[in-house]
MARVEXRO-919974 format. One line per 5 residues: number of its first residue (from 1); their letters; for each residue x, y, z of C-alpha. Coordinates in steps of 0.1 Angstrom, whole numbers. Layout:
BEGIN
NUM	A	X,Y,Z  ...
END
This chain:
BEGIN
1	XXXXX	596,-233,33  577,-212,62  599,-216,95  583,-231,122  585,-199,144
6	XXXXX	566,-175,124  541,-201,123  538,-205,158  537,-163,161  509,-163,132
11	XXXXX	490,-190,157  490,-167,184  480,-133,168  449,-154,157  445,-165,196
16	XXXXX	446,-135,212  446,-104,179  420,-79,169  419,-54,147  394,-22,146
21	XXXXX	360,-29,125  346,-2,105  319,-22,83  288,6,78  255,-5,60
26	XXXXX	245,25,31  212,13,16  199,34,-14  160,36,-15  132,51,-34
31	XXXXX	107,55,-57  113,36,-91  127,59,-116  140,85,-94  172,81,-101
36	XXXXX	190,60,-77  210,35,-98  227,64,-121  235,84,-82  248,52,-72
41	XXXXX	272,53,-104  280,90,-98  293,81,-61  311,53,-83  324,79,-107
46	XXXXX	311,58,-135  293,66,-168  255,70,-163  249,67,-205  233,28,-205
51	XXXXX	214,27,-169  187,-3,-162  164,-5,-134  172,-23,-107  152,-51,-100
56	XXXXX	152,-68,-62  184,-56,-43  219,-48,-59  250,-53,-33  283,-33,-38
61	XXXXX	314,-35,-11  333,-2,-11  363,4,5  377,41,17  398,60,38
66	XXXXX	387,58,74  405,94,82  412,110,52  383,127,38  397,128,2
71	XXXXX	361,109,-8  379,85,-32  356,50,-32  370,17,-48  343,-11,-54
76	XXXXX	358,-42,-43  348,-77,-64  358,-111,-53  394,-115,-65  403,-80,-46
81	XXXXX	383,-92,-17  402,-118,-10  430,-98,-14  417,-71,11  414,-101,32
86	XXXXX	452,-110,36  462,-75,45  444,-70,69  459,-101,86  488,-91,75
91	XXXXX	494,-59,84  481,-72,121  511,-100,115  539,-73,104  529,-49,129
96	XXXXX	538,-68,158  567,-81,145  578,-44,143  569,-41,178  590,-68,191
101	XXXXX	616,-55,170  650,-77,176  635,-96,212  634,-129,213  597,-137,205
106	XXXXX	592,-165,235  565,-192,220  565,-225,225  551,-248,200  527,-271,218
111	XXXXX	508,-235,229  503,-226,200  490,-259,186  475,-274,217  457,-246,236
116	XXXXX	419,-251,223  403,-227,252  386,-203,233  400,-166,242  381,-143,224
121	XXXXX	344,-127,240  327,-99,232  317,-74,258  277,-65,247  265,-47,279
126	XXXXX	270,-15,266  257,-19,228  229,-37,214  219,-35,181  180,-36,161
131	XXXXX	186,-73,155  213,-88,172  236,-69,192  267,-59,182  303,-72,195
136	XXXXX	319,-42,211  355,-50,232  374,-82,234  390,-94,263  406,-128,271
141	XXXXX	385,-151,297  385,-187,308  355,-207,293  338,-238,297  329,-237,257
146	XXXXX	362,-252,240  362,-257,203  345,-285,186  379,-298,167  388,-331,155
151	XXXXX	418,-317,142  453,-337,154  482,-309,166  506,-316,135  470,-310,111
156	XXXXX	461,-279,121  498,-266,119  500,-276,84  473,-257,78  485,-231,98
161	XXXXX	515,-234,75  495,-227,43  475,-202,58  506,-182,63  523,-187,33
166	XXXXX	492,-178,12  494,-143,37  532,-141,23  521,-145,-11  496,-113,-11
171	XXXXX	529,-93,0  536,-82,-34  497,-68,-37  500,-50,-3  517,-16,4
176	XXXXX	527,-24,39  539,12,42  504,25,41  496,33,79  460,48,62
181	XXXXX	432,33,83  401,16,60  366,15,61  340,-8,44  310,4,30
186	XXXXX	283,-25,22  264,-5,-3  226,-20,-11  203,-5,-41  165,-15,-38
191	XXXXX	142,-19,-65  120,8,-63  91,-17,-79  60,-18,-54  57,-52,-49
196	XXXXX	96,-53,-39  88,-27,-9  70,-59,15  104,-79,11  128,-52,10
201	XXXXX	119,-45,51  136,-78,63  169,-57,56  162,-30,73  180,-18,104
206	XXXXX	190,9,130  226,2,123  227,18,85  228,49,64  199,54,45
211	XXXXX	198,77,12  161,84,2  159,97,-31  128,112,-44  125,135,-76
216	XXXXX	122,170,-72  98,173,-99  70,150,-86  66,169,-53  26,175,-65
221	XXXXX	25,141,-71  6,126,-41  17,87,-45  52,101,-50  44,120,-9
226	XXXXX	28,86,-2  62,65,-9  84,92,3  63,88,36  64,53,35
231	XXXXX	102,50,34  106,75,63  78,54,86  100,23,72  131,36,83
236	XXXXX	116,55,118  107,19,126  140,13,136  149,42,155  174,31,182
241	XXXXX	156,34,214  176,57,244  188,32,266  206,18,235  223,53,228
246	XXXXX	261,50,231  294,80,239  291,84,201  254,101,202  267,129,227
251	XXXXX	284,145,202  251,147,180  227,169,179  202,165,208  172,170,182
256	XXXXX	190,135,162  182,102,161  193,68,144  193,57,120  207,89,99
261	XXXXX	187,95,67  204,116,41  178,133,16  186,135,-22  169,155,-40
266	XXXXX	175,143,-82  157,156,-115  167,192,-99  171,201,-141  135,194,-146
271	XXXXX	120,218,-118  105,249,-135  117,279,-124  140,308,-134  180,296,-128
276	XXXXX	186,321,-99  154,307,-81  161,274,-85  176,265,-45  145,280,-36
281	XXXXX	121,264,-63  143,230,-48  138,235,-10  99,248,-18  95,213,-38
286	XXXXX	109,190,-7  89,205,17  58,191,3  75,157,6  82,165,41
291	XXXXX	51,187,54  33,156,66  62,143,89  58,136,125  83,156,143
296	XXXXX	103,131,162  109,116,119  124,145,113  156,140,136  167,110,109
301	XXXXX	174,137,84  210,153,87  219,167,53  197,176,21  210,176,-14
306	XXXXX	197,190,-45  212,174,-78  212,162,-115  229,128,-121  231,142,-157
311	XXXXX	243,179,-154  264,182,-121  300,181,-121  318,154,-103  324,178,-68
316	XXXXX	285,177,-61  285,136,-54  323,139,-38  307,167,-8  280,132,-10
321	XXXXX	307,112,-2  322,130,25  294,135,42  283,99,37  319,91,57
326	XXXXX	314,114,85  282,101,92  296,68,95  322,79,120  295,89,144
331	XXXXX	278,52,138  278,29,170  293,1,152  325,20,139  355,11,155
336	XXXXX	343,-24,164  369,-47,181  371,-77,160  392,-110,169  418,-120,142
341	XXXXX	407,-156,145  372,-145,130  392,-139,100  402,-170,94  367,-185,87
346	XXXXX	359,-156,67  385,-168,42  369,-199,44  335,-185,36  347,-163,5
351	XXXXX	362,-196,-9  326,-224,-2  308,-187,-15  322,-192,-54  309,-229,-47
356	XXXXX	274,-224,-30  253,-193,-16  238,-217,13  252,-242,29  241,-263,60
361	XXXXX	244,-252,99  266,-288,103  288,-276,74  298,-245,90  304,-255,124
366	XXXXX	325,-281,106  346,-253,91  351,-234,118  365,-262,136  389,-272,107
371	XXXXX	406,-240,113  443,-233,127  426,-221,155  393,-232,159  363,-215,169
376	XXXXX	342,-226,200  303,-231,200  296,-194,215  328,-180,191  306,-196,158
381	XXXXX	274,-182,170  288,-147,177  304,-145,144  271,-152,130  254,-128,149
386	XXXXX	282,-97,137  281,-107,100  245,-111,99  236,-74,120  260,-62,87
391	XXXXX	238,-84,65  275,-100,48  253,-131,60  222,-145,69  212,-167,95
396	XXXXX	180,-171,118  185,-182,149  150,-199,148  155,-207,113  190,-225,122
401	XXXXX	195,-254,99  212,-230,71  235,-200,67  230,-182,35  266,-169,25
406	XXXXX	256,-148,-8  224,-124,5  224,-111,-35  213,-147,-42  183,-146,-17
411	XXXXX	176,-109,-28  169,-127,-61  153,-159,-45  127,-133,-33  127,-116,-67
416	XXXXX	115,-145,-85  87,-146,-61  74,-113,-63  81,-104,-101  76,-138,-113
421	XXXXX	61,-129,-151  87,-148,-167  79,-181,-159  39,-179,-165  46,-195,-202
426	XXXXX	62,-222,-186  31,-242,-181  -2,-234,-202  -19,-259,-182  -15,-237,-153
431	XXXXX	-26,-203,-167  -52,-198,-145  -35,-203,-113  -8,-178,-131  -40,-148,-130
436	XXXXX	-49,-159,-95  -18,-151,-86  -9,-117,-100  -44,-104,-93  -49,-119,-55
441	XXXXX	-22,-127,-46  -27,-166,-42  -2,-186,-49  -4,-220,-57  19,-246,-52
446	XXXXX	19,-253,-89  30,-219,-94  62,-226,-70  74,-251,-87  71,-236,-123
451	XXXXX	92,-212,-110  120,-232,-92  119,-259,-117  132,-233,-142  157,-211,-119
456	XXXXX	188,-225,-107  190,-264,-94  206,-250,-61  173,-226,-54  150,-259,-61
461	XXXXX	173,-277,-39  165,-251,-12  131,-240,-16  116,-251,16  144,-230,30
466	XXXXX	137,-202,13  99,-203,16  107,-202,55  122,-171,52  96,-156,34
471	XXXXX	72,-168,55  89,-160,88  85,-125,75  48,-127,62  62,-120,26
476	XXXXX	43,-148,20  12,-163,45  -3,-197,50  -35,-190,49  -59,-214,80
481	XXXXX	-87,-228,52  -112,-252,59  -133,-275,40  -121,-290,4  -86,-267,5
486	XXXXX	-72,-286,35  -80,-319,21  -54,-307,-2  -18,-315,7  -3,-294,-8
491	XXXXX	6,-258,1  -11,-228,-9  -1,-192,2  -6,-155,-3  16,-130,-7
496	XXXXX	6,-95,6  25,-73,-21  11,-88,-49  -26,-88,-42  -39,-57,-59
501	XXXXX	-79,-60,-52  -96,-42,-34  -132,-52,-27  -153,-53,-60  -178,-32,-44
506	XXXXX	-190,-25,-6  -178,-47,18  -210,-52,37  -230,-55,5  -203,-84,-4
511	XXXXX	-214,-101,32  -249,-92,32  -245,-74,62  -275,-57,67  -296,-43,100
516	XXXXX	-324,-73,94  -297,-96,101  -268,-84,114  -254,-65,146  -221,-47,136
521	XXXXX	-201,-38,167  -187,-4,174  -151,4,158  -122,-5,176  -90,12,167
526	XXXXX	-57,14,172  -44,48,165  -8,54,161  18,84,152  23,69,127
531	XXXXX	17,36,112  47,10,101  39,8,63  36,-32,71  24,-39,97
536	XXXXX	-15,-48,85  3,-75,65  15,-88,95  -11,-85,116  -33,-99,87
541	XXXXX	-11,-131,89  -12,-137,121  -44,-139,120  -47,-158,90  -27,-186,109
546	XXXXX	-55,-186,140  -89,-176,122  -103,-191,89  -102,-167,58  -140,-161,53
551	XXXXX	-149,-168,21  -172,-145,0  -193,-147,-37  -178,-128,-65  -203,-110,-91
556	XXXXX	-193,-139,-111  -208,-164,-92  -175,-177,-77  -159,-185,-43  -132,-163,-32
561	XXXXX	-115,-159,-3  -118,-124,17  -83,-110,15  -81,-75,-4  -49,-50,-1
566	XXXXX	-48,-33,35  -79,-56,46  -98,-90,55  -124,-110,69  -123,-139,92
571	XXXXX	-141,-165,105  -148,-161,143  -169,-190,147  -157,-215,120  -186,-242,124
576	XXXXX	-217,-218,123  -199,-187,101  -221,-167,124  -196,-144,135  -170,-125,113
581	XXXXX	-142,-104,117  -130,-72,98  -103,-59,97  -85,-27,78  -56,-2,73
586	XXXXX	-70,35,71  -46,63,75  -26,60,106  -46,36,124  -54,0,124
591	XXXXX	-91,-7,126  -116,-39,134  -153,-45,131  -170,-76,145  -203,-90,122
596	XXXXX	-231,-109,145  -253,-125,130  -286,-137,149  -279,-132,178  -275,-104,202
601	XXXXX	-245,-87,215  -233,-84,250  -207,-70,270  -171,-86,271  -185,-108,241
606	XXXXX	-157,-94,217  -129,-93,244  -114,-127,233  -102,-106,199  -98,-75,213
611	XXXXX	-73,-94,235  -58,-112,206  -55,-79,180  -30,-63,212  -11,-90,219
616	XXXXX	-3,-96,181  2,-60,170  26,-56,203  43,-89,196  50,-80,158
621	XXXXX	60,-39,172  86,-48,201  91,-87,197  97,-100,164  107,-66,147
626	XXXXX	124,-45,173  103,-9,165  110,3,196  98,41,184  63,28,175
631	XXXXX	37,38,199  -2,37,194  -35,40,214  -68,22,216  -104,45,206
636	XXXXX	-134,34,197  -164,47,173  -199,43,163  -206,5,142  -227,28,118
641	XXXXX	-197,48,108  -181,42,74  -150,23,73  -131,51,52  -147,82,79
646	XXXXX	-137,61,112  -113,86,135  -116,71,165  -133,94,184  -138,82,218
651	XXXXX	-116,73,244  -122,40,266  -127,52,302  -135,36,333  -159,58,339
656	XXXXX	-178,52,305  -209,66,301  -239,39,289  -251,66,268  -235,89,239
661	XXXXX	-241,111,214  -232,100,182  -222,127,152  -222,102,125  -260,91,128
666	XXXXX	-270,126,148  -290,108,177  -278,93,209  -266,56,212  -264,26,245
671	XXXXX	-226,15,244  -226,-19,254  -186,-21,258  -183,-52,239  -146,-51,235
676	XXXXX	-141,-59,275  -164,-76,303  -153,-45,325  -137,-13,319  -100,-23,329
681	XXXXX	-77,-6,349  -40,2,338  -30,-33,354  -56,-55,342  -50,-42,302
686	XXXXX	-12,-50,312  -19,-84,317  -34,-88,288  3,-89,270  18,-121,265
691	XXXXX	47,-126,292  68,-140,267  69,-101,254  100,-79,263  76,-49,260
696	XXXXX	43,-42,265  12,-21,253  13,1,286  -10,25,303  -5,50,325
701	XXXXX	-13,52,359  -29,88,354  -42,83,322  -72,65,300  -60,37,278
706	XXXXX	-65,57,250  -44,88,262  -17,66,270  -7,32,252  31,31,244
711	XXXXX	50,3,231  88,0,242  110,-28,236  146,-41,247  167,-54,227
716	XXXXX	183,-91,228  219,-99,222  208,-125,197  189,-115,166  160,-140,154
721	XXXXX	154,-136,124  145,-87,56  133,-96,44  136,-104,10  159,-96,6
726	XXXXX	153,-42,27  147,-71,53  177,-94,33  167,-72,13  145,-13,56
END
């Protein structure tokens, strides 16, 4: 029988406890068959002889030493987790009896039982993280939130009673002695599948180690460059911006940024070279991945490492682990105050976890409240916020009706999505929709529900869920389409990763657009340092949801709608389809064409988009995704130049010049300045950003447009929300 005093002592460690947070982020990414499953099982110290693929997102939890650098890892599953749980509770619990040592412990029961005002806050004013920001100290405060309990005094120490003897019970699986601090690595493995890259970057963040592994003997392999580039941009994305930089950076070097990348090198065996030239053969093949870095990208990278998962001994992937450690003692979120009470609805969560991987908002608030001490409102929403910055959860604040407790099950939600060839013999009948779908993308709502009738009842149950996560993410678009489609109720999207066309042959011949009939404005681009691998999907979907999807004639006689990998067409003038917009990913730019038909063009007639492409590309950059390192400006170009040869060649100046000299067609041109009715100053093109925007595309005083656009952001201490789950699934 548990004595009423150590009850009421165990009450009031949860009120007013912490204990120091060391949960680090480690996510594993590269190009398929590089090797990143068997180096994962190497850090493991496991046998590498039977190795699949990974397909989706793979989640291990790792504990170590937070001090000792002896590099030892254990994997923790579900039974030790719970385990690991107690402890830390308590060793909090045992530790201050120690500290009270034979004094009379003055607590008085109806304190313990009664006292709902909440105690625990977090101080954010000093961090904030890519997401949501990240708890930093707790201190005790009066608020005007108390906990939403309907819990009678005598209930919630009964269950403070089982609470504590369950604690007593995981005595004999604790060493108490053990004064070693612990940290807890959340280790996640992407797919290195194409069509997982779209939905791996809702997990990405600024708060996480990143290993990008690429094989050493691939370096003249230009898609191999490509995807090593496109996981650096990925990753660069979320550079932390400097106002968010903490006492931890001053110790680094002043040429580093966050989030650290470490660089592994695999299939060193397989370089050719002599033995005693093989460092150098090794560096000589990375710099080919690297030589087309920007230069601020290169501050991610802190260490290099050259191995063979097959042939190295064990002491290559322990100097890994070390390193791997020491890197996460310089992370912002190390050392994290944490309140003791959060603990108890983590418990609670491990438990409903074995039952369901998603459960409802009104469920959890339920459970927080049924706990010995209950959590308040603002307590239950900054819990939320922690464990979902860590990714140990998910929850979107403007996605609120559901908290996804097991992100490995919506890492496979999305899976079944994007590699979905299993289920296309489920229904001959819809065979063709099945081709439609792994050719263009499309994605009928047929298709859906041959694939969630098969998987798990708990992922049909939750579709509409899950579909809103995708879509919130453009993983999958709604496509505006008029005519016939709409009069059909049900949904239709398409899915970005998995539309492999491009155009069947030359866009303009597909359109007819010819001289005869058709005025084709100049070029106007949006030139960046480098261009987040994604963000054409995104900017492709937020158009889809305002513009109508032009539709165009195949070779085969048949209607199709205009969306090809990296590029569309829309609709500008939906009654009349007189008007038509293109737009296109070429390297490091952005790119959009307006078609006219009949009719001649003016100045300011094009502003309208113009307007519209800035607002959405700086929305999706500083608003909705946080990429507070991404930076662009705006050029324009002949309306005769090829799409592929477009550079972006002339700056927009107030001062511009009716007539110019043009080097693609060798003769001189009128520019009619059809993107704006005037050439704007630094203020007006300001304006032009949404308010609602905490950063805007902005220009320089002393400066053209052009010279000068630069995207900031700041960061909110609530995170709205990977994506699919390297979003949940960078």
């Amino acid at each position: 029988m548990t004595d009423k005093r150590s009850v009421e002592l165990y009450l009031k460690l949860l009120e007013s406890g912490s204990e120091k947070k060391r949960d680090i982020r480690l996510v594993v990414v590269g190009k398929k068959g590089a090797g990143k499953t068997s180096l994962i099982k190497r850090l493991f110290g496991e046998d590498i002889t039977d190795v699949t693929s990974t397909n989706g997102i793979e989640i291990h939890k790792i504990k170590c030493k937070a001090k000792s650098d002896d590099g030892i890892w254990n994997k923790l599953d579900g039974n030790n987790e719970e385990t690991e749980t107690q402890a830390r509770l308590l060793k909090e619990y045992e530790g201050k009896l120690q500290n009270k040592g034979t004094v009379e412990i003055p607590v008085e029961s109806h304190i313990a039982i009664n006292d709902n005002t909440p105690s625990t806050s977090f101080d954010v004013s000093k961090k904030s993280g890519t997401v949501y920001q990240q708890p930093e100290i707790i201190k005790s405060q009066e608020a005007g939130d108390p906990p939403v309990t309907n819990q009678h005094p005598d209930q919630s120490l009964e269950q403070a009673g089982r609470d504590f003897e369950a604690m007593q019970t995981a005595k004999s699986k604790v060493d108490l002695t053990d004064k070693e601090e612990y940290a807890t690595l959340l280790l996640w493995d992407f797919a290195g599948d194409e069509e997982f890259y779209h939905t791996h970057q809702t997990f990405l963040s600024s708060d996480a180690i990143y290993l990008v592994v690429t094989k050493l003997n691939e370096a003249d392999d230009p898609s191999a460059k490509d995807l090593f580039r496109l996981w650096i941009d990925s990753i660069h994305c979320y550079c932390r911006p400097e106002q968010d930089k903490n006492e931890a950076d001053d110790n680094k070097s002043p040429n580093c940024i966050d989030p650290p990348v470490v660089v592994i090198g695999t299939w060193k065996d397989a370089v050719t070279c002599e033995i005693e030239e093989l460092e150098d053969a090794c560096i000589k093949n990375l710099w080919q991945y690297t030589e087309n870095l920007a230069e601020d990208e290169r501050g991610h990278i802190r260490s290099k490492y050259f191995i063979s998962n097959k042939k190295d001994d064990n002491h290559v992937f322990l100097q890994i682990r070390q390193d791997i450690l020491n890197l996460a003692r310089s992370m912002r979120t190390w050392n994290t105050d944490y309140p003791l009470k959060f603990i108890q609805l983590e418990q609670c969560l491990q438990e409903k976890k074995k039952e369901l991987p998603i459960i409802s908002y009104q469920e959890m608030m339920h459970m927080a409240a049924a706990t010995p001490k209950p959590l308040s409102v603002e307590e239950l929403r900054l819990f939320l916020d922690f464990h979902h910055e860590i990714r140990a959860l998910v929850y979107f604040k403007d996605l609120p009706d559901y908290i996804i407790l097991d992100t490995q099950w919506l890492s496979d939600a999305f899976k079944c999505i994007v590699t979905a060839k299993k289920f296309r013999a489920a229904n001959i009948r819809n065979q063709k929709r099945w081709e439609e779908f792994y050719q263009r993308g499309k994605l009928h709502n047929d298709v859906l529900e041959d694939i969630f009738k098969i998987e798990q009842n708990i992922l049909y149950k939750h579709k509409d869920h899950v579909l809103n996560v995708m879509e919130k993410f453009d993983i999958i678009i709604r496509p505006n389409i008029s005519g016939k489609d709409t009069a059909d109720a049900k949904p239709c999207f398409y899915v970005p990763c998995m539309i492999k066309e491009e155009p069947e042959c030359d866009i303009y011949k597909m359109f007819n657009v010819t001289k005869d009939i058709c005025k084709k404005s100049t070029w106007l681009n949006f030139k960046f340092g480098f261009l987040p691998p994604h963000l054409i999907n995104h900017l492709i979907a937020s158009l889809s949801r305002k513009y109508e999807v032009a539709e165009v004639a195949t070779k085969q006689h048949k209607k199709q709608i205009a969306l090809f990998r990296g590029s569309g067409v829309f609709e500008l003038q939906k009654a009349t389809q007189l008007r038509k917009l293109l737009v296109m990913k070429c390297p490091n730019a952005i790119q959009i064409q307006v078609w006219q038909f009949g009719k001649q063009v003016v100045r300011g007639m094009y502003k309208y988009i113009a307007d519209f492409v800035l607002e959405e590309i700086t929305e999706i950059i500083s608003t909705r995704f946080k990429m507070s390192n991404v930076k662009f400006e705006k050029k324009w170009e002949c309306g005769l130049t090829k799409p592929e040869s477009v550079t972006g060649t002339f700056d927009f100046s107030e001062e511009q010049e009716t007539i110019y000299y043009c080097k693609t067609c060798s003769t001189i041109h009128e520019f009619i300045g059809e993107w704006s009715d005037l050439q704007q100053s630094s203020s007006d093109i300001s304006a032009n950003v949404p308010r609602s925007t905490p950063s805007t595309a902005s220009f320089s005083q002393n400066k053209t447009p052009a010279q000068s656009t630069k995207v900031t952001s700041y960061h909110f201490i609530a995170f709205s929300v990977y994506v699919t789950l390297m979003l949940i699934y960078v």
